[in-house]
N, C-alpha and C positions, 0 to 999 in steps of 0.2 A: 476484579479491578485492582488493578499495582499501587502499593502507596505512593502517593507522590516524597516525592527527596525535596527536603528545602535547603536553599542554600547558607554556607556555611557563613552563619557571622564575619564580617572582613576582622582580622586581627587590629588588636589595639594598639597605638604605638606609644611611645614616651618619651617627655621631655627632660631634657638638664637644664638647668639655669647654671650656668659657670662661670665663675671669677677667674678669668686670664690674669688678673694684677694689673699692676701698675704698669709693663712693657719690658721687662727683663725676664724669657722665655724660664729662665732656671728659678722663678718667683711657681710657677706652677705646684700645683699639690698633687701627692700621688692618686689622690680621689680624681682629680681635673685628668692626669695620663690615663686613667684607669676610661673613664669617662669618654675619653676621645677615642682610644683605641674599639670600643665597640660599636662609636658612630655610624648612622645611617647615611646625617645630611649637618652639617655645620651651616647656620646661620649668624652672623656677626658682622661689625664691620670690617672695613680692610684690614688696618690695624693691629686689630685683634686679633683675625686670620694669619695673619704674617707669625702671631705672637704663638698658636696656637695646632696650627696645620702639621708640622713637623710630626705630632702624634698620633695624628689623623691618619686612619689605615686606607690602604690606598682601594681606589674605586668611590671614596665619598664625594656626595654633592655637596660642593660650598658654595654658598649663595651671602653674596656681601648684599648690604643695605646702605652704602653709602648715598646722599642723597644727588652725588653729581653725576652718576653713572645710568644710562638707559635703560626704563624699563623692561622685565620682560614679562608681556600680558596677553591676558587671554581677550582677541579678536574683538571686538566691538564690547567689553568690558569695563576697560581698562584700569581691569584685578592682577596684580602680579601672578605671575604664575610659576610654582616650581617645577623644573624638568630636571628630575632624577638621572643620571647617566653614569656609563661604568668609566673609568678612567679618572686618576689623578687631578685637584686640580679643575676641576671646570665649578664655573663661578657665572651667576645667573644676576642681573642687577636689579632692587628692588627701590622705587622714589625717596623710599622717608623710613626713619625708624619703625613708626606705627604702622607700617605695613608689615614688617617683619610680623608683628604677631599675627599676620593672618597666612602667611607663610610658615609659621610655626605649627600651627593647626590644621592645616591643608596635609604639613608631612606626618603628623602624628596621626591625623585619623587615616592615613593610608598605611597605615602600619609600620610607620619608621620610626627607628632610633633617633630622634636629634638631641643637638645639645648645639641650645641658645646661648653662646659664648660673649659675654660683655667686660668691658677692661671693669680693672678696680675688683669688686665685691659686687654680688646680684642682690644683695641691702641694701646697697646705695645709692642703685640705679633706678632713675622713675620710672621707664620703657620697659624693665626685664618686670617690677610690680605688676603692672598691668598685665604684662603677658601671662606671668602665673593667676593673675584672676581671672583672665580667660579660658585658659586652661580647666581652673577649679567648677567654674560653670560649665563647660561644657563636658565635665566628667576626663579630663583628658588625667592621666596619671603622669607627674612631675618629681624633681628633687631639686632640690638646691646645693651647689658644691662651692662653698664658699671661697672666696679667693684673697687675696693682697690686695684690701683698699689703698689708693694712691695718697691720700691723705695721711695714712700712716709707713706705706712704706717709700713713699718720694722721700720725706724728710732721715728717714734712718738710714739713706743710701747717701743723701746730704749731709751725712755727721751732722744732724742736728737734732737733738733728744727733745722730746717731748715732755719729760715729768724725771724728775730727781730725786734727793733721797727727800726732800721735804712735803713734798706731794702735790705739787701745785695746780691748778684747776687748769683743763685743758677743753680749748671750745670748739669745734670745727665748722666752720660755714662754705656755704656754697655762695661764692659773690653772685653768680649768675640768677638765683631764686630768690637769695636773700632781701627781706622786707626793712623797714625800718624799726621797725622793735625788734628785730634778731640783731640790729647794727647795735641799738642802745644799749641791748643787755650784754653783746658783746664788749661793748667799748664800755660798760661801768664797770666788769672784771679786771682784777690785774694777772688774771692767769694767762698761758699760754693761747695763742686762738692761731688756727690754722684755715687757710683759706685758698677754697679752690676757684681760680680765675682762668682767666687768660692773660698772656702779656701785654695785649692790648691794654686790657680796663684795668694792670696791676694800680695803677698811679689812684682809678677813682677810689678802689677798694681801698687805699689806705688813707683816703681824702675821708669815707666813712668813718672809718675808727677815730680819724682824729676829732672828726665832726661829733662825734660820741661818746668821747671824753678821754681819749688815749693821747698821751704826750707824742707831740711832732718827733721828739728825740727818742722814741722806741724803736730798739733794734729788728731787724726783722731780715730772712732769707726769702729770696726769688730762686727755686730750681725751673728748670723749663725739662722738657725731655727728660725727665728723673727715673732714674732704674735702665737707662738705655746706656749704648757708648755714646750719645749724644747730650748725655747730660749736660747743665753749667749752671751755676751757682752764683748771686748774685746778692751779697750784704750789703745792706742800708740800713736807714729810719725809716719812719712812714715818711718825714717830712722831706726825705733827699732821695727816694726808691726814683721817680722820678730823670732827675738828673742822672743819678748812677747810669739808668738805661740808657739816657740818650750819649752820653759819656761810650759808655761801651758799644755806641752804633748798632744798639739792639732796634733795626726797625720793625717797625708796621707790618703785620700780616696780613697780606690780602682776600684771605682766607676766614678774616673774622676775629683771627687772632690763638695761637697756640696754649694748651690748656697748660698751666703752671702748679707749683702749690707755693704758696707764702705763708712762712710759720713768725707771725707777730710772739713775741716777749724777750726779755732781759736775761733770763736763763738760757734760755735754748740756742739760741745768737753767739752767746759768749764762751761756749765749749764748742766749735765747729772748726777753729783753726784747728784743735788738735784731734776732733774726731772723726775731719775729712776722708774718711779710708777710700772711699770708691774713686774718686776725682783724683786724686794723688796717688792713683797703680803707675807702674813706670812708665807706660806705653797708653796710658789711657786716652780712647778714643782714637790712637794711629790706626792707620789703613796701611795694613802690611799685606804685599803681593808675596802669596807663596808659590812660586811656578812648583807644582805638583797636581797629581791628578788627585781630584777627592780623595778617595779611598786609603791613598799616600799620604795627605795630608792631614786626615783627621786627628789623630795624636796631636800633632804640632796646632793644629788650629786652635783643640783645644786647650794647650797650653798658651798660647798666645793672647786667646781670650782668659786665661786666668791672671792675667798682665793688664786687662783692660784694652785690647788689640780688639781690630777687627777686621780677621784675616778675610783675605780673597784669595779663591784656587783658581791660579790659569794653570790650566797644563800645558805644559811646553813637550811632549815624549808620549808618543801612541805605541802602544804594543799590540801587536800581529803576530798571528802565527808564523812559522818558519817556510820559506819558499817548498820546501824538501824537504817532508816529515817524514818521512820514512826512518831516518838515522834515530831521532826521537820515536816511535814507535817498538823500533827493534831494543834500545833501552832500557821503555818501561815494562817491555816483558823481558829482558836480563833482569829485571829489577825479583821477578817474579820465580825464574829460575834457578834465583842463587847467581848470578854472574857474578853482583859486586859486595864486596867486602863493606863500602862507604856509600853515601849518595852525601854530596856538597851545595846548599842553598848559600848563592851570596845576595839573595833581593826577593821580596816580596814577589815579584811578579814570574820566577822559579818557582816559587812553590805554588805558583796559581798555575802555570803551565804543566807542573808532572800530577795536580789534583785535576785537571780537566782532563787529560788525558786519561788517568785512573776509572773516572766517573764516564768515561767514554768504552772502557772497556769492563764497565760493573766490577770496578775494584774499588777497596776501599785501604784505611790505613792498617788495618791488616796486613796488606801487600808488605809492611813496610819489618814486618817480624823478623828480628835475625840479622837485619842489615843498621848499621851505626848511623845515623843525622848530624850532620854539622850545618852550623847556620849563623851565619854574621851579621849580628845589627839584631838590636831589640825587636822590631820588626816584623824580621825573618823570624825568628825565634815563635811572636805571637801567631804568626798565620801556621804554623806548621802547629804548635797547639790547638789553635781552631780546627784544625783538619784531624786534630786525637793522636801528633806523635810529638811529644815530647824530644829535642834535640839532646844529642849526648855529648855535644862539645857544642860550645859557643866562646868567640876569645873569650877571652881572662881582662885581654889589655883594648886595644885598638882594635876597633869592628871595623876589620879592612881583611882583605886577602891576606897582607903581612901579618896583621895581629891573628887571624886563625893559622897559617904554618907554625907561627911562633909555639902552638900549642898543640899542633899536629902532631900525631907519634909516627917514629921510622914504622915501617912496614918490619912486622918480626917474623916469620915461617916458622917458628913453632908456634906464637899465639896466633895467627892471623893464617885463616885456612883459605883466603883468598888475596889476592895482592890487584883488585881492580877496587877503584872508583870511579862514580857515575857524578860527573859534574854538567848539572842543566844551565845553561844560562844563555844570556842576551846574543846577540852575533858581531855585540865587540868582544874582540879578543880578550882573554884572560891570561896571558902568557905568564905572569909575574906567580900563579895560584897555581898553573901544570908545571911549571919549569922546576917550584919547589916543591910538588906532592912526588916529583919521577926523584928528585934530589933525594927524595924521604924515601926512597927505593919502590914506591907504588905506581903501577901504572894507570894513567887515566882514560878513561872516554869522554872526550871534549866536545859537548852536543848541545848544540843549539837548539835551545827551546822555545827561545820567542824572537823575534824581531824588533827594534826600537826602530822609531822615524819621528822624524819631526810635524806634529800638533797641528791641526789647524789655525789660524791667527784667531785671536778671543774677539767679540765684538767690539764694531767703531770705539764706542763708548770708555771700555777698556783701556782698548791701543790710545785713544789721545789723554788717559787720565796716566798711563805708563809716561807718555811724550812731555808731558804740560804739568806732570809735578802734581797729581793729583793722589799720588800716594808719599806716605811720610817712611816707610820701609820697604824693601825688598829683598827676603832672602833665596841666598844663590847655595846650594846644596851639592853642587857638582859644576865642573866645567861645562857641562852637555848645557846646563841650566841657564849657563851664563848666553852660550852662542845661542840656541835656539830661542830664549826670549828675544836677543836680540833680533835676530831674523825672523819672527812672525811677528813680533809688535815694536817693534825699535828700542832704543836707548831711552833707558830709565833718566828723566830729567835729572839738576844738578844739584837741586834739594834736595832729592830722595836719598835718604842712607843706605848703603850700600852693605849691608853684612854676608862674609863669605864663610863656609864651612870650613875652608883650610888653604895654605900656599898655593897650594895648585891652583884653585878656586879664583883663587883673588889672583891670582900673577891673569890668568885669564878673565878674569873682569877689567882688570886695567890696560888689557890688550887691546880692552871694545873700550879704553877713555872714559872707564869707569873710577871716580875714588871710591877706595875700600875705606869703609869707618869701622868695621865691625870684624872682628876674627873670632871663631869660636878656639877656647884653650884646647877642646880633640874635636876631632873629627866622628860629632853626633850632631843630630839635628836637634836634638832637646839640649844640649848647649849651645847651640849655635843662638836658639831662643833664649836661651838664659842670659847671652851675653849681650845681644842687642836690649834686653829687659835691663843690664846694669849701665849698658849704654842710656837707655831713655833715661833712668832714673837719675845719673850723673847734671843730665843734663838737664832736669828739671831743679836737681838741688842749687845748679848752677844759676839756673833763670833768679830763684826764690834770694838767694843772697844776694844777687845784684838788685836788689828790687826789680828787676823785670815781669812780666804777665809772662806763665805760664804757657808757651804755643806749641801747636807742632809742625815739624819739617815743613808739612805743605804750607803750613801757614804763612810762610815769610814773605816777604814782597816781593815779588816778580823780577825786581832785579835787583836781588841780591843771591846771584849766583854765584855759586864756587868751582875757585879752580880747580883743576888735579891735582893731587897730591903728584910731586916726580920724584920723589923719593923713593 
């Protein structure tokens, strides 16, 4: 008789408890990236997901728990239920918090990785406790990866300090749980007390404190949206927090009311004018339209958002392969035979066309042994190192065609045992780059690599926030830039600032009836950011002197549109 086989133990899975933070994705700890990238299944809510997913490797299930989204349950149950699936991105919806932990459970004992992602710190939260005690009893294995509680990093993004050199007692309350002897013992301190609300109930919570012994004239900050570009900051008393709001037409949330922090005391209030750093970036909180396509614009986004910007990529210029590839074929095997003495990158998407090609023909940067690299724009430069070849000219001066000839060497015949280069590019002409390489006595092969066309139009949404002034910047990189937004989403409203890369740029934006506010001093796209960033800032210092509120572009009134410059 055969022994029987018994079957194998199902594998055990594991939880994370994770602190996303307060809602500024770069608040993340490397334990938190470390944590997402091995994920199974993310459950969280929306929020948080937004805050969160970005590290999440692709094929996880994310299953939000917001309470206004439709269950999904199993058949005459009506138990949430998880469904696992391969692809990016797919989101299951669960009725109420406390259901999450039975969907935390479901994926752990089926031997998944999850990670229970909650804003703030998973100490602070009542829902993620519970979960890890469920967890604990049912033997499930856990960790906890601490995060940025909102209590403490709302206020430090609000230039508002908690404790100074004297050491002052600092109290935190949660108004939402908060009992009546937490009010008292709060209000007979005179230290700092931070309080987590909503805008709604800000006026009762400070109706408590005073009720509790806190003077009506204690200073106090409202941020709403803290750590986000949607931040705002709002100083009072307890006794006038109140009026401030209605004053600022801060309404009512239909919603229940958005969560805030308010940091009551005397000290921490009165260092904030000058230790506003996040609210006071030049560009903070602008919606800048970058017509570029992702991959183009990353760099710039990301300096835009270290401006406090919050860039959007429309692309306006699709790139296609070339109708007749054969000329590009025959090419990249001169490239291989020794044909060319040079090969000339002037754009990123040059060297992503002779790398596809290579990898199409199982070549690698090897191929590139022997033969010299020129490559204009920072850019070009980085993708041709991602790809393992180091450029051996790059201009000196202007990343333009002219700035690389200026640096170009004549062709010599006794140093230079070939007199060809291999220029890949777009299937606009390049006349002004071969006219001066044949001048330098080299001959070119002028071979189209890729194709430009113009972009699909970006969604409704988009095109009438382009039309209707719904952004406070747009920058123009190139003339192509200027006409093609035009013509898949129309004319940038008369609010919107207008920043152009260079003459050219701007003489053709104001072809399309556009004012130019903004000129980069060269012709880079990281100055061009840089100048629209001393543009905002001017123009914030400008507000603050007049006594003015601090707004942006879009913010202005409806009609108060401006003319064109016809200058």
């Amino acid at each position: 008789m055969s022994p029987t086989t018994l079957p194998a133990p199902p594998e055990q899975g594991h939880v994370t408890f994770l602190g996303a933070g307060p809602g500024d994705p770069g608040l993340l700890t490397l334990r938190a990236v470390e944590a997402l990238a091995n994920a199974d299944v993310l459950v969280a809510e929306h929020d948080v997901l937004d805050v969160v997913r970005t590290h999440a490797r692709q094929g996880v299930a994310e299953v939000h728990t917001d309470a206004d989204t439709p269950a999904s349950s199993t058949p005459g149950t009506g138990t949430p239920q998880l469904t696992v699936v391969d692809g990016a991105s797919t989101t299951a919806g669960v009725p109420a918090n406390r259901d999450a932990a039975h969907l935390v459970m479901e994926a752990a004992r089926g031997g998944k990785r999850v990670v229970r992602a909650v804003s703030g710190d998973p100490g602070l939260d009542a829902y993620a406790a519970e979960e890890m005690l469920a967890c604990a009893s049912a033997g499930v294995p856990f960790e906890v990866v601490p995060g940025v509680a909102a209590a403490v990093g709302v206020p430090a993004y609000a230039g508002v300090p908690l404790r100074d050199a004297e050491g002052a007692d600092v109290r935190f309350v949660d108004a939402r749980t908060a009992s009546d002897r937490c009010w008292t013992e709060v209000g007979a301190s005179d230290g700092t007390v931070v309080v987590s609300t909503t805008l709604d109930s800000v006026a009762a919570a400070a109706g408590e404190l005073v009720s509790a012994g806190r003077k009506p004239d204690t200073p106090l900050t409202v941020t709403v949206a803290g750590t986000t570009t949607r931040q705002r900051t709002w100083s009072a008393t307890l006794g006038t927090i109140a009026q401030t709001l209605k004053q600022a037409k801060v309404l009512p949330s239909p919603e229940g009311g958005r969560p805030v922090i308010a940091v009551v005391g005397e000290r921490s209030a009165a260092q904030r004018d000058r230790l506003a750093w996040f609210e006071s970036k030049p560009l903070f909180g602008w919606k800048v339209l970058v017509p570029r396509t992702k991959e183009q614009a990353a760099s710039l986004s990301d300096q835009l958002r270290s401006y406090g910007a919050v860039p959007h990529e429309v692309p306006t210029i699709a790139v296609e392969p070339p109708r007749t590839p054969q000329q590009m074929e025959r090419a990249v095997k001169g490239l291989v035979t020794g044909r060319y003495e040079w090969i000339a990158f002037t754009s990123v998407n040059a060297v992503r066309a002779v790398r596809e090609k290579f990898e199409e023909y199982g070549l690698d940067a090897r191929a590139f042994a022997g033969i010299k690299v020129a490559a204009v724009g920072e850019q070009t430069a980085k993708a041709l190192i991602a790809f393992g070849v180091k450029p051996d000219l790059v201009p000196s001066g202007e990343q333009s065609a002219a700035g690389l000839l200026e640096d170009w060497p004549p062709y010599d015949p006794v140093f230079d045992p070939i007199d060809r280069v291999f220029l890949p590019r777009a299937d606009i002409a390049t006349e002004t780059l071969v006219a001066g390489l044949i001048e330098l006595g080299w001959e070119v092969d002028d071979v189209t690599a890729y194709r430009t066309v113009r972009a699909s139009p970006p969604p409704a949404e988009t095109r009438e926030a382009i039309k209707g002034g719904g952004f406070d910047a747009v920058l123009f990189t190139s003339s192509s830039t200027v006409r093609n937004l035009v013509g898949i989403a129309g004319k940038p409203h008369n609010v919107t600032v207008i920043a152009c890369i260079g003459p050219a740029t701007a003489k053709t934006a104001e072809e399309h009836g556009l004012r130019v506010d903004v000129m980069a001093p060269e012709p880079s796209v990281h100055k061009l950011a840089e100048a629209l960033a001393d543009f905002g800032a001017r123009r914030r210092l400008a507000a603050l002197e007049a006594g003015d509120p601090v707004t942006r572009p879009s913010e202005r009134r409806p009609g108060a549109r401006r003319r064109r410059s016809t200058t």
